[in-house]
C-alpha positions in Angstrom: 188.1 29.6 272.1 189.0 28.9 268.3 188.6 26.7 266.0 190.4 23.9 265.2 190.9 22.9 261.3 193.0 20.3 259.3 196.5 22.1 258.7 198.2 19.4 257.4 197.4 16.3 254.8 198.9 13.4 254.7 198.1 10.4 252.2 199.4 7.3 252.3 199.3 5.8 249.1 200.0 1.7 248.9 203.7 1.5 247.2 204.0 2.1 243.6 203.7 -1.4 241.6 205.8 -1.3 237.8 202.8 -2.5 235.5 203.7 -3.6 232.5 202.8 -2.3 229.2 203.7 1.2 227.5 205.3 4.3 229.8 202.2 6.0 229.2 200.6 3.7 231.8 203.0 4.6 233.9 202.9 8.0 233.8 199.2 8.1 234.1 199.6 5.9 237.4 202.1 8.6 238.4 199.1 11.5 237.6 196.6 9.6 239.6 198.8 9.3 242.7 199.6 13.0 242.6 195.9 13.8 241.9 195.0 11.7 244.8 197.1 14.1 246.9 196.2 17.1 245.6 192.5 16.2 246.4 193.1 15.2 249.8 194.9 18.7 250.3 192.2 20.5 248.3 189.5 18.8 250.7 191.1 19.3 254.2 191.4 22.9 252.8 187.9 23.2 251.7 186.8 22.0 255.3 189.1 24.1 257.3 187.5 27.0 255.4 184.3 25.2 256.5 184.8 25.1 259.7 186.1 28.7 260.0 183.3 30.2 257.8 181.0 28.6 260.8 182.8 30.0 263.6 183.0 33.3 261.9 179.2 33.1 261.3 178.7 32.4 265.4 180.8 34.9 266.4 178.8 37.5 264.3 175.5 36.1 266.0 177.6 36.3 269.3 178.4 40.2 268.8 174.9 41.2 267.0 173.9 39.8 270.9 175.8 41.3 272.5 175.8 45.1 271.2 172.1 44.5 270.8 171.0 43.4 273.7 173.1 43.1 276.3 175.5 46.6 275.8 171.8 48.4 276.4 170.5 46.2 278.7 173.4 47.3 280.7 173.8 51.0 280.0 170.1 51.2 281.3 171.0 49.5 284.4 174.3 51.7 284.8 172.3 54.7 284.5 169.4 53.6 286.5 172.1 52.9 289.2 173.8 55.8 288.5 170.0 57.6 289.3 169.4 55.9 292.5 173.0 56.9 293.4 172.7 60.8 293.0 169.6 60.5 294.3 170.9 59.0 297.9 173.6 61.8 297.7 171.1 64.1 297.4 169.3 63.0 300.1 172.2 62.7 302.6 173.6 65.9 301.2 170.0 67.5 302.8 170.0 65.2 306.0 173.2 67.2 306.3 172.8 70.5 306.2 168.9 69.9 308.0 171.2 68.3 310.8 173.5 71.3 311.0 170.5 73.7 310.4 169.1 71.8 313.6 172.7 72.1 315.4 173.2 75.8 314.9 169.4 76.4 316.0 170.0 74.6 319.1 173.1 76.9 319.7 171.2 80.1 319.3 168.8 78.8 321.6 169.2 79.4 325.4 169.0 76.7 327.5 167.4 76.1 330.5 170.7 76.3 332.5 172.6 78.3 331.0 174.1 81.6 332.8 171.5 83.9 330.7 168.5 81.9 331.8 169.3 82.3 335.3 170.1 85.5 335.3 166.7 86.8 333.1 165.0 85.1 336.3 164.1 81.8 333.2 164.0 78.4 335.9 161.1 78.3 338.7 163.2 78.1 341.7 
């Protein structure tokens, strides 16, 4: 981003001209040129500070956005993820242990044809 101001002035005056008359008038002459300048320089300055004192101004507007709305518009959604999340851990976490609770059961469990079974007299044949 940034912004780009005048750095540098430059003033091109039309060349001097030797009026006649007393030095004074040529000293004034002299004055106005170099006040000519130093107004130039004085004004790019003035608008660089301008144009900075705008972008400044945006960029406040930009962060006052952002850490207003956006910063806990996202912290909501992080810990509403972060919710669902734990949640499905939890969940798979019990699928788990109801899976191995279901495994272990099964093992206990004698089967139909299983040595015990036909021994205790357990199939119809």
């Amino acid at each position: 981003m940034g912004v780009s101001y005048p750095e540098n002035v430059t003033v091109q005056l039309p060349p001097e001209r030797h009026p006649g008359g007393s030095s004074a008038l040529s000293y004034a002459a002299q004055s106005h040129r170099d006040s000519l300048v130093a107004a130039a320089t004085c004004a790019a300055a003035r608008r660089a500070m301008l144009l900075v004192s705008a972008e400044l101004t945006t960029t406040r507007l930009r962060q006052r956005a952002i850490e207003n709305t956006w910063i806990p518009r996202l912290e909501a959604k992080l810990i509403s993820i972060q919710g669902q999340l734990d949640q499905q851990e939890l969940e798979e976490s019990l699928r788990v242990r109801w899976a191995e609770n279901n495994r272990s059961a099964e093992d206990l469990a004698p089967s139909v044809n299983s040595p015990i079974s036909q021994l205790s007299g357990g199939s119809d044949g």
